[in-house]
N, C-alpha and C positions, 0 to 999 in steps of 0.2 A: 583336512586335518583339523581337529579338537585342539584349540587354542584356550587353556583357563582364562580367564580374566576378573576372578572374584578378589575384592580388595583386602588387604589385612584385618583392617576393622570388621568386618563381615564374619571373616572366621574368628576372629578374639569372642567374636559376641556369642558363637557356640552357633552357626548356622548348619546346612547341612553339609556345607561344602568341608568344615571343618573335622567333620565325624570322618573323611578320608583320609584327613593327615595325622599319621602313624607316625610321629617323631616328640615320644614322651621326653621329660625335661631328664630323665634319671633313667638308664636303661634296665631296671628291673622293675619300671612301674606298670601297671594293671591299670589302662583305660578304661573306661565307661562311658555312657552318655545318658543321660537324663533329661527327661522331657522340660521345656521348660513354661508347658501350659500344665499338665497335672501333675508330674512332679514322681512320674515313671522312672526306675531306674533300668538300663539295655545294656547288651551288650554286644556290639557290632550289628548296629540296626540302620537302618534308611530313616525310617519313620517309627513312631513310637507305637505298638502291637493296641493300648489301650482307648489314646483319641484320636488316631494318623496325622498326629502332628509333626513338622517335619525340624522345629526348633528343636534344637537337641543342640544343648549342653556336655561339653566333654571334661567331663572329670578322674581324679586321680583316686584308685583304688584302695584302704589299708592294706590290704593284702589275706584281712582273714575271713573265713566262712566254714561251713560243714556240709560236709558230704550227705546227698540225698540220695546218691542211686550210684553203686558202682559194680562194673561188671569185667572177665578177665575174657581176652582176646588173645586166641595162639594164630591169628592167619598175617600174611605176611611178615612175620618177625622172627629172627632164631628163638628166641626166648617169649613165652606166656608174660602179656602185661596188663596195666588196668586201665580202664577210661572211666571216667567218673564224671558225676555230671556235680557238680560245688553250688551251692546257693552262698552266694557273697552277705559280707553283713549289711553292703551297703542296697540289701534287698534284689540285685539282679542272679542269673544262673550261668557260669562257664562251664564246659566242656573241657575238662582238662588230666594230667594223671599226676598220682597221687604216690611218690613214693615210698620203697617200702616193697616188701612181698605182698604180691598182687591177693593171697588168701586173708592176708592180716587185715586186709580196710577194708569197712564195715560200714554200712549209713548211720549218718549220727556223727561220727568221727570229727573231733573238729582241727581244722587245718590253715597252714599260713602257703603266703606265696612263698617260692624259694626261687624260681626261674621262671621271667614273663614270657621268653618263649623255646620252648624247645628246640634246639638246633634242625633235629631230623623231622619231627611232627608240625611245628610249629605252632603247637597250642600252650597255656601256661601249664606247670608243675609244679605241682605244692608238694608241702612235708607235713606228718602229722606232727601237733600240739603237745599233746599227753593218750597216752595208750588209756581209755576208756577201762572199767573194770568187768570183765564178761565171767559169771561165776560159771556157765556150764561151758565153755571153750577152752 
């Protein structure tokens, strides 16, 4: 049997062992982690994608970003929804849905956190900002 034994200080310092513990100060905040050789920002990584650093830094999200790619999924759900994939401002990308009718969001759209995680999905869901102006839609 897997016994932890990493000390407090170890994880305050943002080691890797700290990027496991999922118990943000305010339950609707949006974690991250960022590299703390180059200065990457991640989102639910091991090692940083950039220099496989394993120091990661776990930090607290604003909550806002824009949508880069969002796409509408009818399999397993009574109802058609969306997945969108959000580029945060703090520079990383989540996977999350975006309230709203699944036709109305657009890429570009810019959006806040509302719920860090979905009760059923468990991923976060945002709300949009301001409705974008589309002259031919």
């Amino acid at each position: 049997m897997y016994h932890y034994s990493g000390s407090v200080a170890q994880r305050a310092a943002g080691s890797a062992a700290g990027v496991l513990d999922h118990r943000p100060a305010e339950p609707e905040a949006l974690l991250y982690q960022r590299c703390t050789w180059c200065g990457t920002a991640m989102y639910h990584r091991l090692l940083c994608p950039v220099c496989q650093g394993s120091d990661l830094r776990t930090e607290r999200s604003e909550g806002t970003g824009t949508v880069r790619h969002t796409t509408v999924v009818h399999r397993n759900t009574p109802a058609a929804r969306n997945v969108s994939l959000i580029e945060m401002a703090e520079g990383f990308v989540v996977r999350g849905r975006v309230m709203g009718p699944p036709i109305g969001i657009h890429s570009g759209d810019r959006v806040r956190l509302s719920t860090a995680k979905d009760p059923v999905r468990g991923e976060p869901v945002f709300q949009l900002l301001d409705e974008p102006y589309r002259a031919w839609t």
